[in-house]
GUKOLNU-639421 format. One record per residue (C-alpha): residue number from 1; residue in one letter; chain; x, y, z. Coordinates in nm, 4 decimals. Example, Ala and Ser with C-alpha at 12.3 -4.5 7.8 and 13.67 -1.06 7.14 Angstrom:
! residues 2
@resi = 1 resn = A chain = A u = 1.2300 v = -0.4500 w = 0.7800 .
@resi = 2 resn = S chain = A u = 1.3670 v = -0.1060 w = 0.7140 .
***
This chain:
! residues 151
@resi = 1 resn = X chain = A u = -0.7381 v = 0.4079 w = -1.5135 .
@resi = 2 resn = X chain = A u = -0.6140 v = 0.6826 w = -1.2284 .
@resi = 3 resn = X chain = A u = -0.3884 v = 0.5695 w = -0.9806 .
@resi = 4 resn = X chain = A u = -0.7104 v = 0.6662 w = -0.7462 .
@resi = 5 resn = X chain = A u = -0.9170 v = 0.3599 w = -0.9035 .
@resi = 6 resn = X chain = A u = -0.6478 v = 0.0953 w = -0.8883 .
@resi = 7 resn = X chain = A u = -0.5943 v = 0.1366 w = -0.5214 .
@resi = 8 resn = X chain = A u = -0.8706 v = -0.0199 w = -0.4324 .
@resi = 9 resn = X chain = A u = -0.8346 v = -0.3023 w = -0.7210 .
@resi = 10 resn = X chain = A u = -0.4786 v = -0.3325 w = -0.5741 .
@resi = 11 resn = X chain = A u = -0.6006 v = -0.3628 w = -0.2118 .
@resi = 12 resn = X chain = A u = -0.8840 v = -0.6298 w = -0.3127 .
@resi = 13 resn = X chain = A u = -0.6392 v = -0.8641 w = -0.4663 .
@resi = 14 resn = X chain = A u = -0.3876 v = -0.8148 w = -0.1991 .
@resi = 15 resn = X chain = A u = -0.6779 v = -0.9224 w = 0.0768 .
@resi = 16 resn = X chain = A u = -0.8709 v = -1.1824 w = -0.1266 .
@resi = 17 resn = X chain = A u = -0.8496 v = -1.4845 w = 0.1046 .
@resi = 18 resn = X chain = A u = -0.8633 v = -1.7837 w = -0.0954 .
@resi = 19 resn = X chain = A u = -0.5485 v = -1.6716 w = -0.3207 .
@resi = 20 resn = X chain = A u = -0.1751 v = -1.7655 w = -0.2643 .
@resi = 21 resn = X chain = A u = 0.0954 v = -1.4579 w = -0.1897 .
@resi = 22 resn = X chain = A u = 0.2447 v = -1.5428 w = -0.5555 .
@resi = 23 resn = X chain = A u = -0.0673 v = -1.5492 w = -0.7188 .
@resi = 24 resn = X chain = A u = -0.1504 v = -1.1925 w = -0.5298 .
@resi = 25 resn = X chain = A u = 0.1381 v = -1.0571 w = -0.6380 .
@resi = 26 resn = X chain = A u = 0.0832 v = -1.1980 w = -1.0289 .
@resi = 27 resn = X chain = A u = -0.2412 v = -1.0572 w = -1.0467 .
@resi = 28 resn = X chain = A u = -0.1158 v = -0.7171 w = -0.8832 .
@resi = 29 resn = X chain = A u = 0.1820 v = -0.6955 w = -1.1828 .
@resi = 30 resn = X chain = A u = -0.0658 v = -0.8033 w = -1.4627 .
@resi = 31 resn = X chain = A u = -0.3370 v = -0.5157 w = -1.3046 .
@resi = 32 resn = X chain = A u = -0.0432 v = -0.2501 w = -1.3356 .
@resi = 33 resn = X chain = A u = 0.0707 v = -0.3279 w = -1.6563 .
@resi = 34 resn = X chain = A u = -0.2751 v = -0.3586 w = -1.7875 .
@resi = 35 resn = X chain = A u = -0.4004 v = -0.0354 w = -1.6240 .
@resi = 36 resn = X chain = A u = -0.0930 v = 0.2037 w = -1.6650 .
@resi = 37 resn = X chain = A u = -0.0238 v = 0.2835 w = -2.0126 .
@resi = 38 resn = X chain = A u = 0.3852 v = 0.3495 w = -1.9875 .
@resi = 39 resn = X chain = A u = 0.4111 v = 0.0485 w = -1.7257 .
@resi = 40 resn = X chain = A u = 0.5959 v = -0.1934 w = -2.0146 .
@resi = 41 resn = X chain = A u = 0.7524 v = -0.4421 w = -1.7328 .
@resi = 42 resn = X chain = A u = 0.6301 v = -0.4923 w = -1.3854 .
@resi = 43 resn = X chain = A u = 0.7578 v = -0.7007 w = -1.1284 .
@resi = 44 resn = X chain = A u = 0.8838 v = -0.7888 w = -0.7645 .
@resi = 45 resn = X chain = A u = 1.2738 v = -0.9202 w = -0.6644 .
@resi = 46 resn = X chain = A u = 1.3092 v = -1.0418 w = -0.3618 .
@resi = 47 resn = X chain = A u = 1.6133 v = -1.0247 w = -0.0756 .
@resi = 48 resn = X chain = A u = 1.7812 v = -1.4141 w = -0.1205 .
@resi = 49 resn = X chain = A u = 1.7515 v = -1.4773 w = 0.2442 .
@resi = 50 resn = X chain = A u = 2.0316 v = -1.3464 w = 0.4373 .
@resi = 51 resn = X chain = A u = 2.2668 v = -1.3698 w = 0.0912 .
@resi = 52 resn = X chain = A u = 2.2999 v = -0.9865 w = -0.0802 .
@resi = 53 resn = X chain = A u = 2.1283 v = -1.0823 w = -0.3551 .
@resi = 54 resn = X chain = A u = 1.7914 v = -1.0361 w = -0.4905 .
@resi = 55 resn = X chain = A u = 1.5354 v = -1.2957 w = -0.6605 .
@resi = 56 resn = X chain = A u = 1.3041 v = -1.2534 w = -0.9405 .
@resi = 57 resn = X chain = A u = 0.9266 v = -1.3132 w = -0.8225 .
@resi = 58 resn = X chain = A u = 0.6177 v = -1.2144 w = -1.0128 .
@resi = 59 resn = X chain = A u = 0.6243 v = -1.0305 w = -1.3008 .
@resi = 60 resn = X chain = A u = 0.4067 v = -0.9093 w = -1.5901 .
@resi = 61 resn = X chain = A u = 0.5718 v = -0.8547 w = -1.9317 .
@resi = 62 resn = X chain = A u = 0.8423 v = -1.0072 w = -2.1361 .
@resi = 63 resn = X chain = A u = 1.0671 v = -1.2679 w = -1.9955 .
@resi = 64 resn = X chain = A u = 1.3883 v = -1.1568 w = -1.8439 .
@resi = 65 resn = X chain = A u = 1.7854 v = -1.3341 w = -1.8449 .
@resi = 66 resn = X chain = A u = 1.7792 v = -1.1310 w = -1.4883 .
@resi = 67 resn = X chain = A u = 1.6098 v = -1.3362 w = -1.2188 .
@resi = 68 resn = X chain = A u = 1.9358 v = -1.3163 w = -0.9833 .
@resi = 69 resn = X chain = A u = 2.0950 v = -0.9498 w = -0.9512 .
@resi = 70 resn = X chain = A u = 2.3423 v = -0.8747 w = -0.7080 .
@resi = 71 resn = X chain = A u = 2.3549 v = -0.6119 w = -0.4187 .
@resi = 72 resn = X chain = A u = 2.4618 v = -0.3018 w = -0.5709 .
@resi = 73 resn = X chain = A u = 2.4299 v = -0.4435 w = -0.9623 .
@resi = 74 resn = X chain = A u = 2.1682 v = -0.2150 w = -1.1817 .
@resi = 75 resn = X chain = A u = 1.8568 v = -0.0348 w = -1.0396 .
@resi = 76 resn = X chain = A u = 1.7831 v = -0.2811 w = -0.8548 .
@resi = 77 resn = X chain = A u = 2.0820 v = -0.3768 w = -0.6620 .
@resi = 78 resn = X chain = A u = 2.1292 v = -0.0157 w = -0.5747 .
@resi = 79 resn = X chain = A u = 1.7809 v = -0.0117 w = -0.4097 .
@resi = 80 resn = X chain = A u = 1.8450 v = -0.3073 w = -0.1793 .
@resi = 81 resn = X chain = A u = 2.1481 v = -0.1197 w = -0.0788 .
@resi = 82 resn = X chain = A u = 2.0508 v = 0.2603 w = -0.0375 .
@resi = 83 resn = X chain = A u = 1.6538 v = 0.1684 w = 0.0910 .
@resi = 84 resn = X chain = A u = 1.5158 v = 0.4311 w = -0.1088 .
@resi = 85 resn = X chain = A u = 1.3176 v = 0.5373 w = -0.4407 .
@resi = 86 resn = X chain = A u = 1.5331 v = 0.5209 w = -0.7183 .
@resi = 87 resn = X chain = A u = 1.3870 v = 0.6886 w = -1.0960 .
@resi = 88 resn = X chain = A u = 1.5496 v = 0.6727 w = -1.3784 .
@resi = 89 resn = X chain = A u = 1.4155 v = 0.8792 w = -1.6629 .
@resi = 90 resn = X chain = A u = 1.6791 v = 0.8233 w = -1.9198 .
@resi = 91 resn = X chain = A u = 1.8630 v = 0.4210 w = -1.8910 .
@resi = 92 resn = X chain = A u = 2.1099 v = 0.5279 w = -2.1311 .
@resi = 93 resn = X chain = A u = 2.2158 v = 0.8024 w = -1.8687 .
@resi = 94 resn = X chain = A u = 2.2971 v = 0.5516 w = -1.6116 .
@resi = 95 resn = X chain = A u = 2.6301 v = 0.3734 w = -1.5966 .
@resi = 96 resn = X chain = A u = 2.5129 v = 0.0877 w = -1.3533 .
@resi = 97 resn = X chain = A u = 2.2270 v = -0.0314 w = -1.5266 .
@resi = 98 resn = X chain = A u = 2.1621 v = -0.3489 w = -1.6032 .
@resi = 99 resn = X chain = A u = 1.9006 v = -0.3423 w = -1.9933 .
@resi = 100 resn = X chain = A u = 1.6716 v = -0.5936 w = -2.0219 .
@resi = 101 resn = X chain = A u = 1.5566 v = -0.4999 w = -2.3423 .
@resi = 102 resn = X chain = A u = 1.6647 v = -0.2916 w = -2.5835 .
@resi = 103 resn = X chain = A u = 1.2903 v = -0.0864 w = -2.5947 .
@resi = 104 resn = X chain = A u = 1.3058 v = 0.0021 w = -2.2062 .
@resi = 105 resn = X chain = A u = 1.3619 v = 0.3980 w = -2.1841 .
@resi = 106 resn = X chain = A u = 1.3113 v = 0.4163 w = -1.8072 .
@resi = 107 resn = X chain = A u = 1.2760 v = 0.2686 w = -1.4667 .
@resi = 108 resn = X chain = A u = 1.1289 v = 0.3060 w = -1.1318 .
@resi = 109 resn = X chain = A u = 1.2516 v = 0.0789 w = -0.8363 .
@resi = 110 resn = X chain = A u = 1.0603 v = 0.1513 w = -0.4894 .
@resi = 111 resn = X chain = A u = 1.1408 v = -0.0452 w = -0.1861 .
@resi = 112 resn = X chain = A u = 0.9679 v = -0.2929 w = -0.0187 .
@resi = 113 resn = X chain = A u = 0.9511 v = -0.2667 w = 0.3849 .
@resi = 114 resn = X chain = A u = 0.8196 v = -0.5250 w = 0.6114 .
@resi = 115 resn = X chain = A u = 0.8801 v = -0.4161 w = 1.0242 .
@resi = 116 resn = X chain = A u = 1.1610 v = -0.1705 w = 0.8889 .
@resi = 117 resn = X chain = A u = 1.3552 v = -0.4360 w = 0.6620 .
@resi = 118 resn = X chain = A u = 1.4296 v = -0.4218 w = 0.3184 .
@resi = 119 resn = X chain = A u = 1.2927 v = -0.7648 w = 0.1983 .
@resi = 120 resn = X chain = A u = 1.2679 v = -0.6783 w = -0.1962 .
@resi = 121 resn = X chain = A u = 1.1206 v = -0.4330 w = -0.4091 .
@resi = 122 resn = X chain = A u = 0.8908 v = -0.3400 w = -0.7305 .
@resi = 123 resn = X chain = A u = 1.0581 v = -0.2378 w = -1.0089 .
@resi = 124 resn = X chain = A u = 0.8488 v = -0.0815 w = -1.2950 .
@resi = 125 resn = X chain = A u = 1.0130 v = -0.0274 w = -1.6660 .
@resi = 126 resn = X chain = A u = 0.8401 v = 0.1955 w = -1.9491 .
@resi = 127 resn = X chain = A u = 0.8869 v = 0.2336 w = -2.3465 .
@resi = 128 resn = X chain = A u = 0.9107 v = 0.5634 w = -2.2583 .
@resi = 129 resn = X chain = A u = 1.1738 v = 0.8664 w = -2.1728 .
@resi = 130 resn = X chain = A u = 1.1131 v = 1.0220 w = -1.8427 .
@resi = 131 resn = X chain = A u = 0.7735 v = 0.8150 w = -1.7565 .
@resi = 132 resn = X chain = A u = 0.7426 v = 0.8141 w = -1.3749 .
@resi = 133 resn = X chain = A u = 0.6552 v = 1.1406 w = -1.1662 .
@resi = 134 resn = X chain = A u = 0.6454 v = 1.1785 w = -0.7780 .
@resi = 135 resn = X chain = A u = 0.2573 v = 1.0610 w = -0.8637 .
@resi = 136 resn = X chain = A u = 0.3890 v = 0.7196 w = -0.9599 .
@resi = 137 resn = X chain = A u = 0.6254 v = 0.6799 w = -0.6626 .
@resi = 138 resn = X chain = A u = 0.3521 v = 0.7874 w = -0.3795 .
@resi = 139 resn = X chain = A u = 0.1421 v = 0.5361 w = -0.5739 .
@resi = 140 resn = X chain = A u = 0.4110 v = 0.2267 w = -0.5921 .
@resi = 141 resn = X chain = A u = 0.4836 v = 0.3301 w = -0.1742 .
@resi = 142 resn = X chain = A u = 0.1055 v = 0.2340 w = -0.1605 .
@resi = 143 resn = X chain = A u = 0.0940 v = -0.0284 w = -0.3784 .
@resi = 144 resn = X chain = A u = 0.4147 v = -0.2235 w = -0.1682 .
@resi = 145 resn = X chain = A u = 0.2395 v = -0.0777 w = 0.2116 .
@resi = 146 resn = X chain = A u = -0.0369 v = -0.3109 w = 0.0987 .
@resi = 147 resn = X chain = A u = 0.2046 v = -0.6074 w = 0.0039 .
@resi = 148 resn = X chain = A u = 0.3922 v = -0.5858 w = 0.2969 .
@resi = 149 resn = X chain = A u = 0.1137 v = -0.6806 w = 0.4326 .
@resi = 150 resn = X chain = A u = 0.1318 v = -0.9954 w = 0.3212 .
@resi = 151 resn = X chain = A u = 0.4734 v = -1.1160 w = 0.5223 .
***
């Protein structure tokens, strides 16, 4: 499925009434990973409150040790610092990188904004070298416009 077909899919689960924010965001994950052939992992962390430290939420994929990562700790942490789109093609390449399995070849962490403020992120591995493109980071800004939507 094209990025152009989930969008909608994405935006109907996002706005489906009857549905709680975790469930939203479980169904979004599980839509991702079952639409996007290189999307191995997919899941939100969210800011801890005022503490610099991020929380696993939903995710889609195999169960991770990492459901507490520190500011500045991995992909991850360096997203809630810097506020911007970080893509990894190669993990091995990265010195600050936290694996969660030994098949992940690359990540994607984009921001989540909600009135300006970092308040998590989606972060997106693949069994694959050098997976994401630019298409996959305009498409993960959309996918998180319509989730900030939800706070």
């Amino acid at each position: 499925m094209t990025f152009e077909e989930l969008k909608p899919k994405v935006t109907d689960i996002l706005h489906h009434d009857n549905t709680l924010r975790e469930e939203k965001l479980l169904q979004v994950c599980h839509l991702l990973r079952d639409n996007v052939d290189y999307y191995d992992w997919v899941g939100f962390y969210f800011r801890n409150g005022e503490k610099e430290e991020l929380l696993l939420g939903p995710y889609a994929g195999e169960a991770t040790d990492h459901t507490v990562i520190p500011f500045g700790k991995g992909i991850c942490g360096q997203v809630a610092v810097s506020n911007q789109n970080f893509v990894v093609p190669d993990v091995t390449a990265q010195d600050n990188y936290i694996a969660c399995s030994i098949t992940v070849k690359s990540e994607v962490v984009i921001p989540l904004f909600v009135d300006g403020k970092n308040i998590g992120q989606i972060d997106i591995d693949s069994n694959v070298l050098d997976a994401f493109t630019e298409r996959d980071e305009r498409f993960l800004e959309f996918v998180n416009q319509e989730v900030a939507k939800l706070f």
